[in-house]
C-alpha positions in Angstrom: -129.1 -47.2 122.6 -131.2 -46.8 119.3 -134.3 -49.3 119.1 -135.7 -50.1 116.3 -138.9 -52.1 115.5 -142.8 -52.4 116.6 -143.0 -48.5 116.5 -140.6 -48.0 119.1 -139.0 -44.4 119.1 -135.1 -44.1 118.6 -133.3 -43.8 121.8 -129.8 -41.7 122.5 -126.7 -44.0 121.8 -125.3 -44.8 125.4 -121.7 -43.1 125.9 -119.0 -45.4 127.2 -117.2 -46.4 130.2 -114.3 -44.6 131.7 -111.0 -45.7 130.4 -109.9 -49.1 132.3 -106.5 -49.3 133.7 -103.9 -51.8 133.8 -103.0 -54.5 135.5 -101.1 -57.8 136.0 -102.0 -61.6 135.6 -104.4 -62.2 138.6 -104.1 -58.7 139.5 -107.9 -56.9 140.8 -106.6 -53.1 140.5 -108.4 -50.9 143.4 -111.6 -50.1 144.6 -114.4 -53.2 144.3 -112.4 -55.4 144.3 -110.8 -57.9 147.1 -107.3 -57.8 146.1 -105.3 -60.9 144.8 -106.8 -64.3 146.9 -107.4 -67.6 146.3 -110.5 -68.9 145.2 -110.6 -71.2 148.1 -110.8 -67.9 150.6 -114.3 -67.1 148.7 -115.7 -70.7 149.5 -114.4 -72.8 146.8 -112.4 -76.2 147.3 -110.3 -76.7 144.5 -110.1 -80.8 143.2 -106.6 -80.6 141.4 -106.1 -83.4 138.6 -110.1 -84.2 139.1 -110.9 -84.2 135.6 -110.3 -86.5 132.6 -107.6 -85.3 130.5 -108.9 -84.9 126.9 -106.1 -86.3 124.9 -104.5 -88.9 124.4 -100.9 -89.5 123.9 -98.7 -90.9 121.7 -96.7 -90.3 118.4 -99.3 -87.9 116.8 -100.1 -86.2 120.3 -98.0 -85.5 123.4 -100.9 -84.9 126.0 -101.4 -81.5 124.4 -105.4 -79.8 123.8 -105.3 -76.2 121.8 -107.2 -73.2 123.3 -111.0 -73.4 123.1 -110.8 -77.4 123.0 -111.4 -79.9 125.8 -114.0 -79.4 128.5 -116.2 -76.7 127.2 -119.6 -76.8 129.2 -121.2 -78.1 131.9 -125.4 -79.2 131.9 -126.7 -79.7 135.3 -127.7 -83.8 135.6 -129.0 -85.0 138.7 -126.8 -84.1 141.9 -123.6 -83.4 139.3 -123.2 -82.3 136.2 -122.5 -83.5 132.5 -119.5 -82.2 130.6 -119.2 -81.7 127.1 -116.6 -80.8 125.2 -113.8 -82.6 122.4 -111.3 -84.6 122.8 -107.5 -84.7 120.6 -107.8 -88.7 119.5 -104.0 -88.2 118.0 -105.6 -87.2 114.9 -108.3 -84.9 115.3 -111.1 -83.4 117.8 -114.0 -85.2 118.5 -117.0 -85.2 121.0 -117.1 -86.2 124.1 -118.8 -85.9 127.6 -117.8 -86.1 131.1 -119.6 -87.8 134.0 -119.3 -86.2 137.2 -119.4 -88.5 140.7 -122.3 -88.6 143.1 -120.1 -86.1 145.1 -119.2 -84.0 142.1 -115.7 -84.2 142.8 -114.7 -86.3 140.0 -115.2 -86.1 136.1 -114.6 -89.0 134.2 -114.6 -89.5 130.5 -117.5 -91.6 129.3 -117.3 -93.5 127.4 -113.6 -94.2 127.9 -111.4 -93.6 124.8 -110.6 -96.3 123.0 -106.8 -97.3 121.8 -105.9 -96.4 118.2 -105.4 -100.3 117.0 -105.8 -99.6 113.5 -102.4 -101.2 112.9 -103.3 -101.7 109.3 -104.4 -98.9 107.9 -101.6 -96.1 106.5 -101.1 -93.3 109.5 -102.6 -90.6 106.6 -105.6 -92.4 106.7 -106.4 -93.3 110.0 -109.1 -90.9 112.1 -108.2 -92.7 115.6 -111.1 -93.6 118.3 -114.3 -92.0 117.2 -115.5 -90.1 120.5 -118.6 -90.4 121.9 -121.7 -89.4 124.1 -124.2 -86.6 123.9 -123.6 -84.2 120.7 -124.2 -80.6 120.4 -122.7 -77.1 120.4 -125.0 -76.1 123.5 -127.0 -78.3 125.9 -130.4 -77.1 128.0 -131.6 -79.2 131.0 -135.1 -80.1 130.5 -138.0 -79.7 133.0 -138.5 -83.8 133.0 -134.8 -84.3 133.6 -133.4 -84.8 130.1 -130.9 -83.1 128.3 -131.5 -81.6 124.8 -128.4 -80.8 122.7 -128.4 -78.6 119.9 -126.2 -78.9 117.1 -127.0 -79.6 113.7 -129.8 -81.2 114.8 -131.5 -81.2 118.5 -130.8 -84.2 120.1 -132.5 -85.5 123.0 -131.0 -87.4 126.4 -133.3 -88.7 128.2 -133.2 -89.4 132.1 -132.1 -92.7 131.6 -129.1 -91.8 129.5 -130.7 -93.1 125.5 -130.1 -91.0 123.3 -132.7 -89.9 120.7 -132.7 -87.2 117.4 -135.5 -84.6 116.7 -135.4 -81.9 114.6 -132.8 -80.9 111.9 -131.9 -77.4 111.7 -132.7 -75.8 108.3 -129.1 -74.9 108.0 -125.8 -75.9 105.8 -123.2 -77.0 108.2 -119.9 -76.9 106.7 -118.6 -80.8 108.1 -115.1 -80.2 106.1 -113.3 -77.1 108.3 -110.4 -77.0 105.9 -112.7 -75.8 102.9 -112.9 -72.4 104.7 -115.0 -70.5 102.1 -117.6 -73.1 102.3 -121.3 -71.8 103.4 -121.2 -72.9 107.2 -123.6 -72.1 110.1 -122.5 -72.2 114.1 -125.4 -72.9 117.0 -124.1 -70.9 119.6 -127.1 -70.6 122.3 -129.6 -72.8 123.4 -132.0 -72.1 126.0 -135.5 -72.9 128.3 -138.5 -70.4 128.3 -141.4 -71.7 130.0 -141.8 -74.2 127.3 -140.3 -73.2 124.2 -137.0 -74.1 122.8 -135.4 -70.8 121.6 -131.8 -71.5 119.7 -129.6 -68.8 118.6 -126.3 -68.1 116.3 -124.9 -67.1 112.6 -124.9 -68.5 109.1 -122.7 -68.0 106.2 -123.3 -68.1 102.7 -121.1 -66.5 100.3 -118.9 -65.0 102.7 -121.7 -62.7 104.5 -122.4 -63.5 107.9 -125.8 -62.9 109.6 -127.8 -63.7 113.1 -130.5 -66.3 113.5 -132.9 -67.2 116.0 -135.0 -70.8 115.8 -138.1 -71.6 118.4 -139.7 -74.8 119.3 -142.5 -75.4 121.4 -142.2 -78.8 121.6 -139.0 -79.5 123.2 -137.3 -79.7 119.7 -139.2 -81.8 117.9 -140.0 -79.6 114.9 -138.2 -76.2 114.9 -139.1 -72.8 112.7 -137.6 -69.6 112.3 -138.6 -66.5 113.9 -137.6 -63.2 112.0 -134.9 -61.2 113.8 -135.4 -57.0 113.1 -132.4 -55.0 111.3 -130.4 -53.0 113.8 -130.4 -49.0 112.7 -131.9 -50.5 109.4 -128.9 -52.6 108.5 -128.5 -56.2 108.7 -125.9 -57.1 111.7 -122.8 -59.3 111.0 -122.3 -61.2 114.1 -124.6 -63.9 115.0 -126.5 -64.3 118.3 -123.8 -64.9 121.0 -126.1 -65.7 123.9 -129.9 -65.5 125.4 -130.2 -64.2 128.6 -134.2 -64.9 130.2 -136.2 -63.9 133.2 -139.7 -65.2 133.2 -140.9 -64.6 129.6 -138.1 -61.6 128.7 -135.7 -62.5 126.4 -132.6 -60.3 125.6 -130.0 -61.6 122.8 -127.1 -60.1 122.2 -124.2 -60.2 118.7 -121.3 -62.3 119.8 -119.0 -59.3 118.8 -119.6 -55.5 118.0 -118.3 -54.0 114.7 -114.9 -53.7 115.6 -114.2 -57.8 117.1 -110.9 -58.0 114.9 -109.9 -54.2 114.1 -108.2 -53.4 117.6 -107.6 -49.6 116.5 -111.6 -48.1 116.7 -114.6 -48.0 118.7 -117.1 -50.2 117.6 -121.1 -51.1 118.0 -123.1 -54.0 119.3 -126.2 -55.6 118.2 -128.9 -56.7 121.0 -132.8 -57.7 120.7 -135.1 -57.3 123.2 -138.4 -59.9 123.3 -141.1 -59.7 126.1 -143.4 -62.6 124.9 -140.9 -65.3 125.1 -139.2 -64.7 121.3 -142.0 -64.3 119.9 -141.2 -60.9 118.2 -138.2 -58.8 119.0 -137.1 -55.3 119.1 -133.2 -54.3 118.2 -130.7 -51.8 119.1 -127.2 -51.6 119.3 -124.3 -50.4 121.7 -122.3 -47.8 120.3 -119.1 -47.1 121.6 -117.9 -50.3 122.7 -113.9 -51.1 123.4 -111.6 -52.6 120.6 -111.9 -56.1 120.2 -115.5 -56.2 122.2 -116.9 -59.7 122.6 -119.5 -60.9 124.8 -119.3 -64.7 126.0 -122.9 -64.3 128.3 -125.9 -62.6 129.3 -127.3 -63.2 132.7 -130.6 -62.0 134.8 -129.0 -61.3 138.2 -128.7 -59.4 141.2 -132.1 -57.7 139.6 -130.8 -56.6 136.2 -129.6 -57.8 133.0 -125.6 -58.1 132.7 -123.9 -59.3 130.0 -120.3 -60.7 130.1 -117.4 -60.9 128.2 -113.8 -58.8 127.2 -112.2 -56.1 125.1 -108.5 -56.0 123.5 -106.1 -53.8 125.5 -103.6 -52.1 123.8 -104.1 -53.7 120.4 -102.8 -57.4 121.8 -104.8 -60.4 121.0 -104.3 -61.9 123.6 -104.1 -59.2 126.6 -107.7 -58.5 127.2 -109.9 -56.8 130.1 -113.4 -58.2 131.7 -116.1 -56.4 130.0 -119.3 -55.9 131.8 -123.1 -54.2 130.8 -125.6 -53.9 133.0 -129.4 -52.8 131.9 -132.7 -52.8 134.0 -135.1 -52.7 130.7 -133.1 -54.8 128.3 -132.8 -52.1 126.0 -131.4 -49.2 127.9 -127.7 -50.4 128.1 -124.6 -49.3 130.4 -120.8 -50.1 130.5 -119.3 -50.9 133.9 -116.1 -49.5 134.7 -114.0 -52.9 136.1 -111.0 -51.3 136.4 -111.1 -53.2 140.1 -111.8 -56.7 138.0 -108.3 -56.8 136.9 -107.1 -58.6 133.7 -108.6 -61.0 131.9 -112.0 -62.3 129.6 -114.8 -63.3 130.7 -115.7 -66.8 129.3 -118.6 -68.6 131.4 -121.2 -67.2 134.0 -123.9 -68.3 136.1 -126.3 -67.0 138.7 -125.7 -68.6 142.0 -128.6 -69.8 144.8 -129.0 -66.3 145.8 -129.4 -64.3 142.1 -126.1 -62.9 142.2 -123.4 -63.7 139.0 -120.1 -66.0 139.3 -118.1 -65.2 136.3 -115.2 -67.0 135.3 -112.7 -66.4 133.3 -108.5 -65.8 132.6 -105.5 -63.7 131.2 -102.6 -64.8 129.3 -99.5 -64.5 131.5 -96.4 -63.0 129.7 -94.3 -65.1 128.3 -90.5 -65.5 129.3 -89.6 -67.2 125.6 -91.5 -66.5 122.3 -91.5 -70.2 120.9 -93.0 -71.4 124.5 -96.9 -72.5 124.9 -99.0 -69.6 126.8 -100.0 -70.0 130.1 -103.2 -68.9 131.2 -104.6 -67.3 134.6 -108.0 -68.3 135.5 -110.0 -66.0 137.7 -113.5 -66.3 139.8 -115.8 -62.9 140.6 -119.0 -63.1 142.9 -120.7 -60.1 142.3 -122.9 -58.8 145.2 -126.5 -57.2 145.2 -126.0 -54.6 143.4 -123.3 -55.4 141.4 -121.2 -52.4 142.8 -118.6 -55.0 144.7 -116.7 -57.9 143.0 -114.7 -60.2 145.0 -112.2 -62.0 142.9 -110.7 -65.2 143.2 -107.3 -66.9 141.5 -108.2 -70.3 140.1 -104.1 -70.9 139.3 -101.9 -70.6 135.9 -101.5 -73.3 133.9 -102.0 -74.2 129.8 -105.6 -75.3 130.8 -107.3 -72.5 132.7 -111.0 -73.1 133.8 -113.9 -72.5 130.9 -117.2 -73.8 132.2 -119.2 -73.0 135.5 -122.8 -74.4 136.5 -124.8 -73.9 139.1 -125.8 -77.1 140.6 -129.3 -78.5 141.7 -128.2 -78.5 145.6 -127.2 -74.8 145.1 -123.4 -75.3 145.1 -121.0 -74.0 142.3 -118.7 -76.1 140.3 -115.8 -74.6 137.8 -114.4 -77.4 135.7 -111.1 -76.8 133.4 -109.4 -80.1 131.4 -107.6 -80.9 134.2 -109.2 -79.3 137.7 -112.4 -78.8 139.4 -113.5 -76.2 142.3 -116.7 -76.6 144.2 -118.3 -74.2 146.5 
């Protein structure tokens, strides 16, 4: 990996992986892996039907929520969780959260949606029941047991569940998503160092994309930028995808090398490197990555730095391949051959009671007729010490795979989809 910035000397680019082979839906391959098994052999109890569906139905919706909508993260709260995500009202997406019971084996929608009564108003102009709850793109649990949501602004939740707004970020927020030339900016990472605020993602404006980073250090009240060094002197087209932190070292990595959408070429990856809590950062990239490389996570685990996500095979879209790096520095950067992983992306992770990754993730199943919905394949892997083993779990097919994971305060894991929970 080259590094650049604060007098750092350029490093070799790292080479990549071995070729990954292929596999079915739910398929692990050979070697690390456990072969195909339920999640419930590696500890977890699955909760079938435990979670709030997010839609409602009716004439304008038939019980249906699109890919990437729905439940989309989980914030530790007490001896649960809170879940966070969108909900289709029969005329749109809006927010909502999910409030887990005492036993965490139940997520209920809260508050509960309302009926669309506006029997008066013309169907074209009616927005159905508003949503509600905690609002943000990203959520960090707080050391005095709030919740601060980043969004547009940083809003605060405190213990008692009131709900307060801090600081605005600096930023243009397209609100209209069908003007899609508009200047826009996404919030994409949030998290807790010591205690400063660090919040990560992109901006547009006229068309050109580029990487932000925001600090507070006083849990979000006022916000300011902190400058983010060029990668091999060029300014990087992704934003920040996710902060990864162990003590007061910060690595961030771009959401997607070079090549995200061009499924035909090798690509590069931007990372920054900070060791006084995001203070200042050094940059490098990744050369060599798959087609279609994105990365959903970084994590500190098992003693290193892995970051998480998938890679188009064979051109398709939606056919991808777990994509893992490993690092001990942060800068200094490997690609992990998963061939034993099986098929699918890698979507959430978190570090369980003993330091070791849970990834979660899912593959899109072939389907039998072209004009039929796609059916996903959700997938668990517990990594071990060393991150030379992964045991693999299936989590079941169905149009709502799992897409959040959270490591609770009583050290137990929970894996929430729209429509199912598993606990270890």
């Amino acid at each position: 990996m080259r590094t650049r910035g604060g007098g750092l000397t350029t490093m070799t680019s790292l080479a990549t992986g071995a070729a990954l082979a292929l596999g079915g839906c739910g398929s692990t391959g050979t070697g690390g892996g456990t072969g195909d098994t339920s999640a419930t052999a590696l500890g977890f109890k699955h909760y079938a039907g435990a979670v709030d569906y997010p839609s409602t139905t009716g004439p304008h919706n038939a019980g249906y929520v699109a890919p990437g909508e729905g439940l989309r993260r989980l914030a530790p709260l007490g001896d649960c969780a809170l879940g966070l995500g969108t909900f289709a009202n029969g005329y749109r997406y809006v927010n909502v959260n999910w409030t887990g019971t005492e036993e965490c084996t139940k997520f209920s929608i809260t508050p509960n949606p309302a009926p669309d009564d506006a029997t008066d108003v013309p169907g074209s102009m009616r927005g159905g029941w508003a949503g509600g709850g905690l609002t943000g793109d990203v959520v960090v649990p707080w050391d005095d047991g709030s919740l601060l949501a980043v969004g547009a602004a940083v809003t605060r939740r405190a213990p008692n569940g009131k709900q307060s707004q801090l600081a605005t970020l600096p930023l243009t927020f397209n609100t209209h998503p069908e003007q899609e030339t508009a200047d826009d900016a996404t919030v994409n990472t949030a998290v807790r160092v010591g205690a400063r605020l660090l919040i990560g993602g992109g901006q547009t404006i006229d068309k050109a994309e580029t990487p932000y980073v925001f600090a507070s250090d006083d849990a979000g009240r006022t916000v300011r930028r902190v400058p983010l060094p060029a990668v091999d002197g060029l300014q990087p087209t992704t934003p920040v995808g996710d902060f990864g932190v162990n003590g007061t070292e910060v690595v961030a990595f771009g959401a997607a090398a070079t090549n995200a959408f061009d499924f035909h070429s090798t690509g590069t990856i931007a990372v920054w490197h900070s060791t006084d809590s995001g203070s200042h950062w050094t940059s490098g990239e990744i050369a060599g990555t798959p087609p279609g490389t994105q990365v959903r996570r970084v994590l500190y685990a098992s003693g290193q730095w892995v970051a998480v996500g998938g890679y188009a095979r064979a051109g398709a879209f939606y056919d991808s391949l777990p994509l893992v790096l490993t690092s001990r520095d942060g800068t200094h950067w490997a690609r992990m051959d998963t061939t034993a992983m099986g098929d699918g992306e890698i979507t959430a992770a978190t570090v369980d009671s003993s330091g070791h990754p849970v990834l979660v993730g899912s593959a899109a199943r072939p389907k039998s007729k072209p004009d039929t919905r796609t059916v996903w394949c959700g997938a668990v892997w517990l990594g071990d010490a060393t991150l030379s083993r992964w045991k693999r779990g299936g989590l079941g097919c169905s149009e709502d795979p799992p897409n959040a994971v959270a490591l609770l305060a009583d050290g137990r894991v929970l894996i929430a989809g729209n429509r199912d929970l598993w606990l270890s």
